[in-house]
C-alpha positions as CSV (number, residue, x, y, z in Angstrom):
1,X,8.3,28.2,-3.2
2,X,6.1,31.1,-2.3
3,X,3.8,33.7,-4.4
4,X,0.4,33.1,-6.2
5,X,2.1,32.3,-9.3
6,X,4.9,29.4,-10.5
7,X,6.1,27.9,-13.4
8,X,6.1,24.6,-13.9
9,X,8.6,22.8,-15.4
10,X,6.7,22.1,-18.4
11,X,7.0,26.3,-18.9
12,X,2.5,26.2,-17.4
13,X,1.7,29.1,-15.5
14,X,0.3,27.6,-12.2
15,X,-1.7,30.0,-10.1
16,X,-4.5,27.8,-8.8
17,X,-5.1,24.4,-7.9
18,X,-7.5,23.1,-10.4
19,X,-4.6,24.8,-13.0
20,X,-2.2,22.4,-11.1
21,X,-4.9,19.4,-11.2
22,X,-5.6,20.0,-14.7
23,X,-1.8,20.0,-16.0
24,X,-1.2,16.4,-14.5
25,X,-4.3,15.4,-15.7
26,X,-3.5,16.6,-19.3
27,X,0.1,14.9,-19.4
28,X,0.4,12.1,-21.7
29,X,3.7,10.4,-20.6
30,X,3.5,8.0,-17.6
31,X,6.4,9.2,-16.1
32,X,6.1,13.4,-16.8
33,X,2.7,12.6,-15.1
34,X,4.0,10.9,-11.7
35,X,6.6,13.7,-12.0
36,X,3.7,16.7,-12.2
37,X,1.6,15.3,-9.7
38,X,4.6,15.5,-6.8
39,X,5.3,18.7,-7.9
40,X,1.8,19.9,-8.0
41,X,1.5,18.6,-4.6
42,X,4.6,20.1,-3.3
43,X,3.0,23.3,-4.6
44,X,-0.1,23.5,-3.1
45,X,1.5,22.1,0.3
46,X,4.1,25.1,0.3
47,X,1.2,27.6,-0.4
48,X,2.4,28.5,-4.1
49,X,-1.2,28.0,-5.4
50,X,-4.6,29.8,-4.9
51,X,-7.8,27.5,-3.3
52,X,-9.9,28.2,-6.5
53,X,-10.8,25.5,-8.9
54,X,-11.5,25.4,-12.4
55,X,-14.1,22.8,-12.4
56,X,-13.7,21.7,-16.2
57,X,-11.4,18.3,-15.8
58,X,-11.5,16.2,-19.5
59,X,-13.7,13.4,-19.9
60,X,-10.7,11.2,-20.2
61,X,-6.7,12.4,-18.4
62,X,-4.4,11.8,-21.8
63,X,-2.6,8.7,-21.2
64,X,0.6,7.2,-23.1
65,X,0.3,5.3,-26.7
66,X,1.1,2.4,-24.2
67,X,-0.3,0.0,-23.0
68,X,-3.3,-1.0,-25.3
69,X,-5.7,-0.9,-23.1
70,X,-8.3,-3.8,-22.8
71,X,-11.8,-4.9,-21.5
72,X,-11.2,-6.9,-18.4
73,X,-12.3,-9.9,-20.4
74,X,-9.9,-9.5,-22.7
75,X,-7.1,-9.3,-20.6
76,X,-4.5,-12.4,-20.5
77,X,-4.4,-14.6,-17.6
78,X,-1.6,-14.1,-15.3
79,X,1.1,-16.5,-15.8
80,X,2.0,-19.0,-12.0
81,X,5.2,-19.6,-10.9
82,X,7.9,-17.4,-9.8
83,X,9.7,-16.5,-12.9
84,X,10.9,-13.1,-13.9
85,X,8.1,-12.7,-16.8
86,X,5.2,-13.5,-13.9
87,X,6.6,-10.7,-11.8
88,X,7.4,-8.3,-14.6
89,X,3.3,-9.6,-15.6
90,X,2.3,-8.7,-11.4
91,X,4.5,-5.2,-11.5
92,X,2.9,-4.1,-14.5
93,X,-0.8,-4.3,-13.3
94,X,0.6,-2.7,-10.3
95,X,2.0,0.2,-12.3
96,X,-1.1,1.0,-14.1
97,X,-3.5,0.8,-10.9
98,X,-1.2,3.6,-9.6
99,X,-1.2,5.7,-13.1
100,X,-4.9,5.3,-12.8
101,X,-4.9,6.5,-9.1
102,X,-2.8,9.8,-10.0
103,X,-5.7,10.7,-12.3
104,X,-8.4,9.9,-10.1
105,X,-7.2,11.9,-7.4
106,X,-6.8,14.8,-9.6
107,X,-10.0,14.3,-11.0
108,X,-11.5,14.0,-7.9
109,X,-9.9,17.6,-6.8
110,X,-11.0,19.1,-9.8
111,X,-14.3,17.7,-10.6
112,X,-15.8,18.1,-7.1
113,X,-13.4,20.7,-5.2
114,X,-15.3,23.4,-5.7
115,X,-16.6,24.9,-2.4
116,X,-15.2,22.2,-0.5
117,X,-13.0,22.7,2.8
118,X,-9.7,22.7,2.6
119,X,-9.1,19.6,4.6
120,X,-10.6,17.9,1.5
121,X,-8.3,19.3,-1.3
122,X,-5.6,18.7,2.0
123,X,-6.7,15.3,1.8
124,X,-6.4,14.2,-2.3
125,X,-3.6,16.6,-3.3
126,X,-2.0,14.1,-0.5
127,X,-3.3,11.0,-2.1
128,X,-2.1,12.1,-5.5
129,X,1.2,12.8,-4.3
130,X,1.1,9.0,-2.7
131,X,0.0,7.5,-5.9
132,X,2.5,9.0,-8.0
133,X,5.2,7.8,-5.9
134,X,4.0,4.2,-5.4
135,X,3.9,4.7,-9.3
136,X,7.9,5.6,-9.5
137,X,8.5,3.3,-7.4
138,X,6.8,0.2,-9.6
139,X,8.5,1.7,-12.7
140,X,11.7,1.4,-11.2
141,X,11.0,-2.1,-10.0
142,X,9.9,-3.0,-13.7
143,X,13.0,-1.3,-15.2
144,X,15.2,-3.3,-12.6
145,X,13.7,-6.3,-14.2
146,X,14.4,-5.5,-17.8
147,X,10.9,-4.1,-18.7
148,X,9.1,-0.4,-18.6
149,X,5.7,0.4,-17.8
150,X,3.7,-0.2,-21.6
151,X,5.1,-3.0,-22.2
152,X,2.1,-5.2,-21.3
153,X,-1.6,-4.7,-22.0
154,X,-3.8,-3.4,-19.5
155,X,-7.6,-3.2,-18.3
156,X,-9.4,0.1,-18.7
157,X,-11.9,-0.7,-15.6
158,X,-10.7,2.0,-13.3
159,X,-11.2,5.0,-15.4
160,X,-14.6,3.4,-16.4
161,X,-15.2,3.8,-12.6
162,X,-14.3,7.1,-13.0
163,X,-16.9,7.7,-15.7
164,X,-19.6,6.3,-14.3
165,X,-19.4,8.7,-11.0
166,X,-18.6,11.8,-12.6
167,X,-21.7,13.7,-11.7
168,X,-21.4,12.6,-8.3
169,X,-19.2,12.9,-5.4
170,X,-21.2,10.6,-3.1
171,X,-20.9,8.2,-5.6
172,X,-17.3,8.3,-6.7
173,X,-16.5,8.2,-2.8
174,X,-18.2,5.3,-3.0
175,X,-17.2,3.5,-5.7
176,X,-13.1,4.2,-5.9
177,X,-11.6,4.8,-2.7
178,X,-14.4,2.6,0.2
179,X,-15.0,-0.2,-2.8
180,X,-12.0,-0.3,-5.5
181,X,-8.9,0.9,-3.3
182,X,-10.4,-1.2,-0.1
183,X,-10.3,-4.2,-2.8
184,X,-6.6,-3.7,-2.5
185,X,-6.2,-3.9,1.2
186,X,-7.9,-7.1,0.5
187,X,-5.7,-8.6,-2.0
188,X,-2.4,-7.0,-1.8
189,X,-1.5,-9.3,1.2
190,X,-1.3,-12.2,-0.7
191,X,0.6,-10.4,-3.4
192,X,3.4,-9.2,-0.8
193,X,3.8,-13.0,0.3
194,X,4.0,-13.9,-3.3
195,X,6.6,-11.6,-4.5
196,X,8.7,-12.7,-0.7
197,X,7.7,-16.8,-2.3
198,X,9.7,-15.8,-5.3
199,X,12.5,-13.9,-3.9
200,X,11.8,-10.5,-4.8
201,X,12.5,-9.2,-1.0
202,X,12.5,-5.6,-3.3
203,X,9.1,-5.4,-5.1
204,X,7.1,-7.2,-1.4
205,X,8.8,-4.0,0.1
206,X,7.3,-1.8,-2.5
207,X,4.2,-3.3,-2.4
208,X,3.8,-3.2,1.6
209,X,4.5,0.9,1.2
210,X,1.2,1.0,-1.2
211,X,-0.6,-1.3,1.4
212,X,0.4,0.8,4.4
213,X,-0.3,4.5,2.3
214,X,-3.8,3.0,1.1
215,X,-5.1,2.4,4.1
216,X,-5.0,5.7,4.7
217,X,-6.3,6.8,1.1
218,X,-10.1,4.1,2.0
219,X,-9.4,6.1,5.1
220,X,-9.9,9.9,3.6
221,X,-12.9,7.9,1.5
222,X,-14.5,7.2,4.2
223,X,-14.0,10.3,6.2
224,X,-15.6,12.3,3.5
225,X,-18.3,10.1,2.4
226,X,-19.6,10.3,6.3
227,X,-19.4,14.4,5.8
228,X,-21.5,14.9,2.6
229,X,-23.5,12.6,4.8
230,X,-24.4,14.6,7.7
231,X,-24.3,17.8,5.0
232,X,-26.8,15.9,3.3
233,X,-28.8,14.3,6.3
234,X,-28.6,11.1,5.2
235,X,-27.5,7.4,6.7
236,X,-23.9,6.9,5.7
237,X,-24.8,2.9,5.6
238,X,-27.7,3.4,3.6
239,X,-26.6,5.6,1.2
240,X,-23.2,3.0,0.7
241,X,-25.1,0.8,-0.1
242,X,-27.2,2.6,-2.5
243,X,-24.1,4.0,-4.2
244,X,-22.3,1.0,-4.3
245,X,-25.3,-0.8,-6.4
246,X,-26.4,2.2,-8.5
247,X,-22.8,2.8,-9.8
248,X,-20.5,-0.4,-8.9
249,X,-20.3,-2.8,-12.3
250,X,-19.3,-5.8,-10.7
251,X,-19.1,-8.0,-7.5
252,X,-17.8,-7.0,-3.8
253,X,-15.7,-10.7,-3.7
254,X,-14.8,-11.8,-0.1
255,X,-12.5,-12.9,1.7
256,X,-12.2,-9.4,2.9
257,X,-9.6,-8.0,5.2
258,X,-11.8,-6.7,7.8
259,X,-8.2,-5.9,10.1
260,X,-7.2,-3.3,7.2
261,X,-10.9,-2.2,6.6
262,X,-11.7,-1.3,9.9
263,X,-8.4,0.4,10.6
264,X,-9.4,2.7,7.7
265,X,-12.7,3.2,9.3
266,X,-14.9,1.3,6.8
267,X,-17.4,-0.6,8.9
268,X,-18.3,-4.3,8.2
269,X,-22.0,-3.6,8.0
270,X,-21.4,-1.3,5.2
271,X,-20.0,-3.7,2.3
272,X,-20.5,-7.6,3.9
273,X,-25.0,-7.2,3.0
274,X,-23.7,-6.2,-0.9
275,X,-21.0,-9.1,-0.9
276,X,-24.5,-11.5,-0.1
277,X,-26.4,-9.6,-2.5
278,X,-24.2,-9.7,-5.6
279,X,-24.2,-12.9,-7.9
């Protein structure tokens, strides 16, 4: 597509990225939203959309009457074994990491895009466009196993992230993609050996396209945090570190995978002192 102006599917008049940013962020269904975000990535890859952004995002993206969402406490414990209803219970937190991620990325562009280089809004229109496919992707695997995104409660943790670091782009750097999305390099391992434990040769592949795509998402994290840094003349390690306990609710848990962590360009130095510090 070419020209300053589309239409969206959804009959929106699209002329600008933060127009595009703002639609997703605005659907309500789980799927329309995935679906929105790829096409306002393809979009603004293609060259169909101005650079400006409107810098007005909502406090909260409109999410679907399901799931009921939760306080991490409240959350049920996952079930063991290898049973359909354990995988269904694994695929569904999945799912709603990745709805989460769609948001945050828009929110991110947004929020903070204004004035920013393009290799920035390059960077999270990308990641948007990877977490609503890793999205699709779970949905389908949940739909193969007789269930649908919804059907399970969920936490609302991530968006509370989101929240927390709204006024500040060091600190939402900080907190989601170098702390909560290099969580998962740590932990999604063990859940792509699981799901091969059980069978599910399917979902493990699923799962290892996440892994391999967020590398590259703590990667972008990274890479920006360490420009606002030299913008802002101050010590990328440091200033982690400071972030990290000014706006993270919660513990850094080792083990860590250092492998993954490093090959995203997120130093040991920076998160192994907060693991030591945190109760």
């Amino acid at each position: 597509m070419t020209g300053s102006k589309v239409t969206a599917s959804a009959g929106e008049n699209l002329s600008s990225l933060g127009a595009a940013a703002l639609w997703v962020l605005i659907t309500s269904d789980a799927k329309k939203k995935a679906e929105n975000s790829r096409t306002a990535a393809r979009l603004w890859q293609s060259g169909a959309l101005e650079g400006a952004i409107e810098n007005c995002p909502p406090d909260r993206p409109a999410r679907p009457a399901a799931p009921q969402l939760l306080s991490p406490g409240q959350m049920p414990r996952r079930r063991k074994g290898g049973s359909v209803q354990t995988r269904i219970a694994l695929l569904h937190a999945v799912a709603h990491i990745e709805l989460n991620a769609i948001d945050l990325a828009w929110d991110l562009v947004a929020r903070f895009g204004v004035g920013m280089p393009r290799d920035f809004l390059d960077d999270w229109v990308q990641v948007a466009d990877d977490e609503a496919r890793h999205f699709m992707m779970i949905a389908d695997r949940l739909t193969d196993l007789g269930a649908h995104y919804g059907d399970l409660p969920a936490h609302d943790g991530l968006w509370e992230a989101s929240q927390a670091t709204a006024k500040d782009l060091g600190a939402r750097l900080a907190v989601v993609p170098m702390v909560l999305e290099a969580r998962g390099l740590d932990v999604t391992p063990s859940m792509i050996n699981r799901l091969k434990a059980m069978g599910d040769s399917q979902s493990a592949d699923a799962l290892s396209v996440i892994y391999a795509d967020e590398v590259g998402h703590v990667a972008a994290g990274q890479k920006w945090f360490q420009w606002l840094c030299a913008r802002d003349g101050k010590d990328p390690q440091r200033h982690f570190q400071t972030q990290v306990t000014n706006y993270f609710r919660g513990a850094l848990k080792p083990p860590f995978n250092t492998e993954a962590r490093s090959k995203a360009g997120l130093p040991r130095d920076f998160y192994e002192p907060l693991a030591q510090k945190c109760p």
